[in-house]
Biopython code that builds the backbone (N, CA, C, O; Angstrom):
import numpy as np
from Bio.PDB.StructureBuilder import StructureBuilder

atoms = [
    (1, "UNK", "N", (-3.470, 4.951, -11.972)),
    (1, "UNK", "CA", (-3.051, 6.132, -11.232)),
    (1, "UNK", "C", (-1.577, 5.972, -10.893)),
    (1, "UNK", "O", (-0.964, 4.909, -10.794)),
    (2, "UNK", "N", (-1.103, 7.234, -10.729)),
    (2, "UNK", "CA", (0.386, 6.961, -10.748)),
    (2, "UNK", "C", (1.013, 7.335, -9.465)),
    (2, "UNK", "O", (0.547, 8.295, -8.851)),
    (3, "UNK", "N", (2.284, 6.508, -8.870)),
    (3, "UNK", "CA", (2.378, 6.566, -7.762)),
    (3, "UNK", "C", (2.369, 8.142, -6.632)),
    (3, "UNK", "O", (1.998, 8.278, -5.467)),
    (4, "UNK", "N", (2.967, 9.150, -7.647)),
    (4, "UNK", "CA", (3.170, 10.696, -6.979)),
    (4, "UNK", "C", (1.508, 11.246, -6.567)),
    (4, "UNK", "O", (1.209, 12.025, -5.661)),
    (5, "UNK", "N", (0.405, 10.432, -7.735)),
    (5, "UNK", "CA", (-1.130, 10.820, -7.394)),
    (5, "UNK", "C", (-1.158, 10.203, -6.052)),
    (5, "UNK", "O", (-1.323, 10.843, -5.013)),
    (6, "UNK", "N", (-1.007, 9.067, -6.120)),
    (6, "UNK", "CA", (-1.434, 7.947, -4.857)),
    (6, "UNK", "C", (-1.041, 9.054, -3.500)),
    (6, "UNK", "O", (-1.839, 9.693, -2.815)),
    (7, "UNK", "N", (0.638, 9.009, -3.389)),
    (7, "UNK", "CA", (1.243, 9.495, -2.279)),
    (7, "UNK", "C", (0.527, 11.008, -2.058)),
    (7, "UNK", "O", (0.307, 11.540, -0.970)),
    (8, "UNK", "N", (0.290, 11.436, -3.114)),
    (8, "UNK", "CA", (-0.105, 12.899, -2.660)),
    (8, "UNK", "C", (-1.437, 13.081, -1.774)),
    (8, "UNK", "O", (-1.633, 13.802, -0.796)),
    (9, "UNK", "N", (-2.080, 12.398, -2.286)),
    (9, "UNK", "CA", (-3.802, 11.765, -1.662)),
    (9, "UNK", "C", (-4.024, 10.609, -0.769)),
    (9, "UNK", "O", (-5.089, 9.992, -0.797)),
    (10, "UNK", "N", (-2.632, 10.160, 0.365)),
    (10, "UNK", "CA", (-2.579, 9.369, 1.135)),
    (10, "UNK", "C", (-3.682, 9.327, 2.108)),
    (10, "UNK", "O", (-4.139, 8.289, 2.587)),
    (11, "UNK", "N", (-3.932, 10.080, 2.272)),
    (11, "UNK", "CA", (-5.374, 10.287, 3.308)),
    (11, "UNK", "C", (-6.663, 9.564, 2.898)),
    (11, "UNK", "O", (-7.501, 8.970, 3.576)),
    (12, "UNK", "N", (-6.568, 9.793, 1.587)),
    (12, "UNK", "CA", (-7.828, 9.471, 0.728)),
    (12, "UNK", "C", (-7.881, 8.024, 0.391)),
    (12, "UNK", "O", (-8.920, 7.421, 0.121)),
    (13, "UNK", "N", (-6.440, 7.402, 0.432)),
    (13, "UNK", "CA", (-6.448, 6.418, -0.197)),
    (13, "UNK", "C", (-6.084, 5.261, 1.041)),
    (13, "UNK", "O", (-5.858, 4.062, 0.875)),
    (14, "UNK", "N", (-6.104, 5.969, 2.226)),
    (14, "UNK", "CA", (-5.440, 5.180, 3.507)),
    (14, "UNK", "C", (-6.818, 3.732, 3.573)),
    (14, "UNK", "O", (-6.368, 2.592, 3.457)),
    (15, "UNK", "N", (-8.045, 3.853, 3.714)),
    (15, "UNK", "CA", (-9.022, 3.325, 3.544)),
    (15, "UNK", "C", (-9.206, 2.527, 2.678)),
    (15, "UNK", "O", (-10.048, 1.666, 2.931)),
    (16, "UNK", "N", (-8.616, 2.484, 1.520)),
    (16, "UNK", "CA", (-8.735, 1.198, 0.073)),
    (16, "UNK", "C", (-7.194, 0.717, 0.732)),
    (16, "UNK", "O", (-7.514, -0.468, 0.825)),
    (17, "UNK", "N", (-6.325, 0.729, 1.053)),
    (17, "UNK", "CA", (-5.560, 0.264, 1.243)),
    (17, "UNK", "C", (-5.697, -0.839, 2.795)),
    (17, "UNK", "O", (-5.250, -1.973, 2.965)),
    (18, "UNK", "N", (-6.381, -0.075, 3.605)),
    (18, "UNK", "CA", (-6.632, -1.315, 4.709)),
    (18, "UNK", "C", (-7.923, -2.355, 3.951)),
    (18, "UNK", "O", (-7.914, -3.573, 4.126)),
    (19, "UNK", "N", (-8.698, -1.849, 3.339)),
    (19, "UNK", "CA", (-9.388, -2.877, 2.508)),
    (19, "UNK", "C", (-8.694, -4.144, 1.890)),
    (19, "UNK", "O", (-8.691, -5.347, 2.152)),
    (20, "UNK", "N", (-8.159, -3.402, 1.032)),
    (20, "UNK", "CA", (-7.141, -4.299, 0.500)),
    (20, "UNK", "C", (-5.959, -5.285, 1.492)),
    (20, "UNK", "O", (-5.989, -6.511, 1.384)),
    (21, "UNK", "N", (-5.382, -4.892, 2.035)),
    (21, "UNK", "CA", (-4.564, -5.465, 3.333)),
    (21, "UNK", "C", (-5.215, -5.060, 4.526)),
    (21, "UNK", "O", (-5.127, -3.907, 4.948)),
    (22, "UNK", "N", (-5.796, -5.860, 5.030)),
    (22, "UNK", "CA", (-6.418, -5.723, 6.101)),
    (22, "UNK", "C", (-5.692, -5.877, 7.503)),
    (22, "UNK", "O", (-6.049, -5.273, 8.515)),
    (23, "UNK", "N", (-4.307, -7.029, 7.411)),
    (23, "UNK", "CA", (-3.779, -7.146, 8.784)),
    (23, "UNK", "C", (-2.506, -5.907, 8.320)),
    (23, "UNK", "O", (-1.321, -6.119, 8.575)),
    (24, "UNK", "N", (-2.920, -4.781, 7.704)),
    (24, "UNK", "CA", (-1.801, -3.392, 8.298)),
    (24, "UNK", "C", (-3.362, -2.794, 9.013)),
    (24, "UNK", "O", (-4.579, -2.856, 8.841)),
    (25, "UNK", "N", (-2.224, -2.141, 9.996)),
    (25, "UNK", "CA", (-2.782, -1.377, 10.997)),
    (25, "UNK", "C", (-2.886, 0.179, 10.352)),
    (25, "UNK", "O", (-2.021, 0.733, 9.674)),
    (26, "UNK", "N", (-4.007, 0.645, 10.702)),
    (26, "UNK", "CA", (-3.770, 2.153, 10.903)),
    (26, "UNK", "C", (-2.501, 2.824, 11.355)),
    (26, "UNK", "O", (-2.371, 3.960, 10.901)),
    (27, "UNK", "N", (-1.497, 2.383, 12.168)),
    (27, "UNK", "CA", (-0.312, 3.051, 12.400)),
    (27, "UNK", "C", (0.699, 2.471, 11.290)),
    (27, "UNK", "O", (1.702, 3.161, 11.107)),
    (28, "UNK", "N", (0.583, 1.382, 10.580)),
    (28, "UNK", "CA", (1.199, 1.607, 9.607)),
    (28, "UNK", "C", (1.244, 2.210, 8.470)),
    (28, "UNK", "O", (2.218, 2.741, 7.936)),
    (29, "UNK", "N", (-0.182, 2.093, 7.979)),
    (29, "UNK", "CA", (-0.809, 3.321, 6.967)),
    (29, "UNK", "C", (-0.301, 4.654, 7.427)),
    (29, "UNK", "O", (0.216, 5.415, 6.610)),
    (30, "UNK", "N", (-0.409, 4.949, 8.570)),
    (30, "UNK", "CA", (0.213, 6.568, 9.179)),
    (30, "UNK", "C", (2.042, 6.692, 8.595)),
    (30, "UNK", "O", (2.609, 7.485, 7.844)),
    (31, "UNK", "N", (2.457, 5.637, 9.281)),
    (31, "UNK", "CA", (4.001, 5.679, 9.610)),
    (31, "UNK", "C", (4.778, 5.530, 7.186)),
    (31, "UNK", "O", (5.806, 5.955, 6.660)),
    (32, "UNK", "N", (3.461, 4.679, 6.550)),
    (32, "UNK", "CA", (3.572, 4.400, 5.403)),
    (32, "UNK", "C", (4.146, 6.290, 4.112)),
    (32, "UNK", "O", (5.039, 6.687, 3.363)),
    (33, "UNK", "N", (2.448, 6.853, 4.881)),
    (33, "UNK", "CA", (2.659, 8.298, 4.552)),
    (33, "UNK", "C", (2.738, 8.497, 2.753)),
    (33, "UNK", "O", (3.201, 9.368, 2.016)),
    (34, "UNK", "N", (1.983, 7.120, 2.526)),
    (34, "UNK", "CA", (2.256, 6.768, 0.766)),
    (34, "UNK", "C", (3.515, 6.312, -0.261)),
    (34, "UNK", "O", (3.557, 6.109, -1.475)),
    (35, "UNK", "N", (4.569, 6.248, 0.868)),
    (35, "UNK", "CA", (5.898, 5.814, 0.231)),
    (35, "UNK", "C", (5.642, 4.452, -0.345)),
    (35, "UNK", "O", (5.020, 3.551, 0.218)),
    (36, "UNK", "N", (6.187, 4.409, -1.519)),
    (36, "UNK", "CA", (5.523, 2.822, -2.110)),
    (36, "UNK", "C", (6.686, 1.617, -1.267)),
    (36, "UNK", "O", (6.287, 0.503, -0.928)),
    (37, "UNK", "N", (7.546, 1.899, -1.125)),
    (37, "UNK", "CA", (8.799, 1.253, -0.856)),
    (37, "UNK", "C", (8.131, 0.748, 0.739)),
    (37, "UNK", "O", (8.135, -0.451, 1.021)),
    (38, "UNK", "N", (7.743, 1.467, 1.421)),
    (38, "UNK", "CA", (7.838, 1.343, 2.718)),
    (38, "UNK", "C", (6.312, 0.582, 2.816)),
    (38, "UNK", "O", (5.930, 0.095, 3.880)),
    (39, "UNK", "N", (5.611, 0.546, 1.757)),
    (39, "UNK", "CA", (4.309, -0.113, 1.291)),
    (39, "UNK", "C", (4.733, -1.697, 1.362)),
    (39, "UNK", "O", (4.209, -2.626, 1.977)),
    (40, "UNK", "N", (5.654, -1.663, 0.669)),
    (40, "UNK", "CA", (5.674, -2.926, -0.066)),
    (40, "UNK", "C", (6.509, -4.028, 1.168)),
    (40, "UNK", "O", (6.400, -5.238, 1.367)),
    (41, "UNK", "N", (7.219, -3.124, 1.727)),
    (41, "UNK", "CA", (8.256, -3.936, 2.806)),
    (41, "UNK", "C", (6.573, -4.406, 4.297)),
    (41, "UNK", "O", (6.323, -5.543, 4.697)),
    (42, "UNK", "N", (5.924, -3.301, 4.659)),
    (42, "UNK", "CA", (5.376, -3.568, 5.334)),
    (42, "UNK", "C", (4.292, -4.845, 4.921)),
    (42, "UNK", "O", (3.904, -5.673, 5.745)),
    (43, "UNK", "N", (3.940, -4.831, 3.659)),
    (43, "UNK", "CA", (2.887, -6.328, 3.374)),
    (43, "UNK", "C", (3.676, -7.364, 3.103)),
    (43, "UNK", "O", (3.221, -8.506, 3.038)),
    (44, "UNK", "N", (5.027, -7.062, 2.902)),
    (44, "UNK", "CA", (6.316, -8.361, 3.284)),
    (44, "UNK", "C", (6.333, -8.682, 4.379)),
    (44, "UNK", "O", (6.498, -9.901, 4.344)),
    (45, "UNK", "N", (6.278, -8.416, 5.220)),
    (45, "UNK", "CA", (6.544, -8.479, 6.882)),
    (45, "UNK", "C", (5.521, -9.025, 7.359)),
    (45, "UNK", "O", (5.666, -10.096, 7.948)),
    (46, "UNK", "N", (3.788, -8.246, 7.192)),
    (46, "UNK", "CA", (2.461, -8.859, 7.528)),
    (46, "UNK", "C", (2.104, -10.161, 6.821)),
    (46, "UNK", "O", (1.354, -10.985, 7.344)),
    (47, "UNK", "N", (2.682, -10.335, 5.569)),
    (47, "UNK", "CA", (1.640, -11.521, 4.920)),
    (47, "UNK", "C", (3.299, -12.561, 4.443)),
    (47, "UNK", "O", (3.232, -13.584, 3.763)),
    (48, "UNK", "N", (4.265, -12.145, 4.836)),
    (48, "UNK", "CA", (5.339, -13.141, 4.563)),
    (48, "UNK", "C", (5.234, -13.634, 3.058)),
    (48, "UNK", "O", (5.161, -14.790, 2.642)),
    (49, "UNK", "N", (5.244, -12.633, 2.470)),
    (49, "UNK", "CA", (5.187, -13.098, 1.120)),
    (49, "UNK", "C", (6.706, -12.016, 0.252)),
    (49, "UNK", "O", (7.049, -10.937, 0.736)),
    (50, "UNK", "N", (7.306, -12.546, -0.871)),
    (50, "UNK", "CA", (8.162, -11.935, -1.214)),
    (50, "UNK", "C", (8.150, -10.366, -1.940)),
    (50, "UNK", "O", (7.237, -9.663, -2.375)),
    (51, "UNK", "N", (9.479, -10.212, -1.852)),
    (51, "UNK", "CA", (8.746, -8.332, -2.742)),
    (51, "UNK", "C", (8.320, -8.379, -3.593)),
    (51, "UNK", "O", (7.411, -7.550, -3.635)),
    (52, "UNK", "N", (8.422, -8.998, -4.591)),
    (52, "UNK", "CA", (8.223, -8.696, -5.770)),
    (52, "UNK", "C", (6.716, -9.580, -6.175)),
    (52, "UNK", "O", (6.315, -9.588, -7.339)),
    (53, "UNK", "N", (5.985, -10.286, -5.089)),
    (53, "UNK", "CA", (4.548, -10.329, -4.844)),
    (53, "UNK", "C", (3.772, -9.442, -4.155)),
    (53, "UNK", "O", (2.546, -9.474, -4.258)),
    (54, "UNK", "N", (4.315, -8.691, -3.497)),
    (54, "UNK", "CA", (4.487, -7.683, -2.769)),
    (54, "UNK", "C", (4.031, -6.389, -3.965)),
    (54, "UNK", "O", (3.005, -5.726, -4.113)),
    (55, "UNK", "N", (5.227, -6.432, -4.620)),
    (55, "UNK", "CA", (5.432, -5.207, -5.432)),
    (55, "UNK", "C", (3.849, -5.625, -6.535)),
    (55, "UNK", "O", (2.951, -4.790, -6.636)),
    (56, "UNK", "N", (3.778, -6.857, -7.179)),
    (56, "UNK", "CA", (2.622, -6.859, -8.291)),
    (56, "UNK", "C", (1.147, -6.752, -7.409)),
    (56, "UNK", "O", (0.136, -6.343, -7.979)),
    (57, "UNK", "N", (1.125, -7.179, -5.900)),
    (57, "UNK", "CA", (0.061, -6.902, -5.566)),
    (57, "UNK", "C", (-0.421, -5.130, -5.490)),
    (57, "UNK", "O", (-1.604, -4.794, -5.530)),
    (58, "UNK", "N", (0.527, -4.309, -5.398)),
    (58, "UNK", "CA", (0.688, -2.894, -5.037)),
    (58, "UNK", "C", (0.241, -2.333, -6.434)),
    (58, "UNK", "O", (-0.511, -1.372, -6.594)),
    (59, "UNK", "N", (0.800, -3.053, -7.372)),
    (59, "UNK", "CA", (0.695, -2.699, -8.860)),
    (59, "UNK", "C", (-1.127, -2.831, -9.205)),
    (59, "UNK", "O", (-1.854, -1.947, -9.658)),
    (60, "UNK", "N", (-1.373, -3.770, -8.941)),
    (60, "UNK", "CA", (-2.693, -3.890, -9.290)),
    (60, "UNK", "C", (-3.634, -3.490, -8.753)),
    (60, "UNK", "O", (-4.633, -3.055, -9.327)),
    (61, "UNK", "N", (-3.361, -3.626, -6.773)),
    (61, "UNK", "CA", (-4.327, -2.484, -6.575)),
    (61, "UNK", "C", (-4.599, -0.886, -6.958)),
    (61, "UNK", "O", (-5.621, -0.215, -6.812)),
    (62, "UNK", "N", (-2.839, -0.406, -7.694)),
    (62, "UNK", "CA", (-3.027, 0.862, -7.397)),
    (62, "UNK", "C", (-3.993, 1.309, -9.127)),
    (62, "UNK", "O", (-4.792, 2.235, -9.261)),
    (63, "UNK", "N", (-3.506, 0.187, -10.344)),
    (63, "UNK", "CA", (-4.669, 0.389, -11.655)),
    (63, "UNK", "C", (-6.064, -0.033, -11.067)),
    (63, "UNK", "O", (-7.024, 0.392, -11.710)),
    (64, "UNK", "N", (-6.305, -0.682, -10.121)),
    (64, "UNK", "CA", (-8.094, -0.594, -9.539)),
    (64, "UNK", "C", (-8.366, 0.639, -8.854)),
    (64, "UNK", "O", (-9.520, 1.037, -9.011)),
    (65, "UNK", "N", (-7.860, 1.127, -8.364)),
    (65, "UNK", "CA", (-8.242, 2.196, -7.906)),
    (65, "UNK", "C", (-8.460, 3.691, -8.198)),
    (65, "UNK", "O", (-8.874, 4.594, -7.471)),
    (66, "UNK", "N", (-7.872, 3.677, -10.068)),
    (66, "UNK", "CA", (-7.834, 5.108, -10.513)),
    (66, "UNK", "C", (-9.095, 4.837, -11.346)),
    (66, "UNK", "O", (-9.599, 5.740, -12.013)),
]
sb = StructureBuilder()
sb.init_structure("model")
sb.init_model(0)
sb.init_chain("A")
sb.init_seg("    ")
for serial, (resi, resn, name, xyz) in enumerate(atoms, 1):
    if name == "N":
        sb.init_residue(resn, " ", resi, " ")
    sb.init_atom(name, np.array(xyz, "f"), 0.0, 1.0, " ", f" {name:<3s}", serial, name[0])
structure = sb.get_structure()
């Protein structure tokens, strides 16, 4: 699925995404709003891991999920 599907259906997809990252909060999922960028910085910040682990974890959840 491609990122403009994802963001457009943020609502829908707010729920596989706390699955998946569990220490983001609901107000970050809110404040996120499906921006991938602002995705990727926030599971940098929660799990102290770099972007671009960051970025392939985002990648793979988002081909599991279409």
């Amino acid at each position: 699925m491609n990122w403009d599907q994802i963001k457009g259906k943020w609502t829908q997809f707010k729920g596989k995404a706390k699955e998946q990252w569990g220490d983001l909060t609901d107000d970050d999922l809110d404040r996120i709003e499906g921006n991938r960028d602002q995705l990727v910085g926030r599971i940098q910040e929660r799990y102290g891991i770099a972007k671009e682990e960051a970025e392939r974890q985002i990648d793979d959840w988002s081909t599991r999920i279409s």
